[in-house]
N, C-alpha and C positions, 0 to 999 in steps of 0.2 A: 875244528873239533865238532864230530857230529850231536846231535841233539843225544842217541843213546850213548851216547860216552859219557854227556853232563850228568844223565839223569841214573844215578848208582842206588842200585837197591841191595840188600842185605840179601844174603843167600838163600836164608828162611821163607819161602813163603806158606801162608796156611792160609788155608781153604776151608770155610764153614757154610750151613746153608741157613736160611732163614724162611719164616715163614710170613706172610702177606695176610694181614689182620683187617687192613681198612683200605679202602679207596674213595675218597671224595673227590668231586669235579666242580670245579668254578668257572666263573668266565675266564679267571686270569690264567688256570693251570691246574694241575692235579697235586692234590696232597697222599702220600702212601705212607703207611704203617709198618712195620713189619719186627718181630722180634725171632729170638733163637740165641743159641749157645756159642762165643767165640772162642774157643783155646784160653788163652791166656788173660782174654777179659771178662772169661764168666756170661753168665745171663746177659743180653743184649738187647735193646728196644732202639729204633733206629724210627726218624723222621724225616721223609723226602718232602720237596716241595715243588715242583717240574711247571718250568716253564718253555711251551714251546715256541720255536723258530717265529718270528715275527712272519717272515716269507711265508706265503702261502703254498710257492712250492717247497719247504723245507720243512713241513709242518711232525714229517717224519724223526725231527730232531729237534734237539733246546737244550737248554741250561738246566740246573737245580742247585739249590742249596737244601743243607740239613745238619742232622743234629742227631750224633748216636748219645747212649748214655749205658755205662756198663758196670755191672758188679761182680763181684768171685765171690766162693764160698766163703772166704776168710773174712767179705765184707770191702773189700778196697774197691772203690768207687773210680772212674773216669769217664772222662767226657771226651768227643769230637768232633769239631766242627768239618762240616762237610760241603766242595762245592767239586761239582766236575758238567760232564755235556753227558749226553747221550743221544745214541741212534735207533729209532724201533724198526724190526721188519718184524709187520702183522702184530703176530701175540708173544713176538720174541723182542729183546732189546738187550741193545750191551750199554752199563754206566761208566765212564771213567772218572776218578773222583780221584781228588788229594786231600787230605783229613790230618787237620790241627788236633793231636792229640792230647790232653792232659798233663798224662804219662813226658811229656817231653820227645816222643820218637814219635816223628813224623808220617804218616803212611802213606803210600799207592797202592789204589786198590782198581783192579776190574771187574764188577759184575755179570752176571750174565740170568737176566729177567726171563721166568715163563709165567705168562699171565695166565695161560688153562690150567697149569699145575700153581698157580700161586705162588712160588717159588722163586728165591734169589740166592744164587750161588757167588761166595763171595772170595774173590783171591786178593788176598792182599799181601805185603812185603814193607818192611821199614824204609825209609829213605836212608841212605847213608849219610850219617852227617860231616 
């Protein structure tokens, strides 16, 4: 059985964008900011933390961990843990991430980062459980 056979996502997917509030650089990695509006989870504030590739030649790539946090008009609260890789070309990068949600429903989500526009466009889908 191939890998996209295991991996069943829900039909639904939505697509929101977000905006890019902070960028701080360490020695270890970069930390980004970014908040905006998700469908269904309301107002969104989202916390990256990127570490890249040890390799020097793969420096175009690394790991991250993070940490959304969301609320809706009504006020109902959740949280997601978030860890996936990514790849940059230039001022462009795509995230793949899978996020421990609150909510109980699992997400896959793929990014797609522009640094000139500040901007992260987010597709994501439930895992099917």
């Amino acid at each position: 059985m191939s890998l996209a056979d295991q991996l069943k996502l829900e039909d639904e997917t939505v697509t929101f964008e977000l905006k890019i509030t902070s960028i701080t650089q360490t020695s270890e990695g970069t930390t980004v900011n970014s908040v905006g509006t998700a469908g269904r989870y309301g107002k969104v504030w989202l916390t990256y933390n990127f570490t890249p590739n040890s390799n020097p030649e793969n420096a175009h790539m690394g790991s991250f961990v993070g940490i959304g946090r969301a609320v809706t008009d009504d006020g109902t609260q959740n949280e997601g843990q978030r860890r996936g890789v990514y790849v940059m070309d230039g001022l462009k990068a795509t995230v793949y991430s899978l996020d421990d949600v609150t909510d109980g429903l699992p997400n896959f989500c793929i990014e797609h980062w522009d640094l000139v526009s500040e901007t992260v466009t987010l597709n994501f889908s439930r895992i099917e459980k």
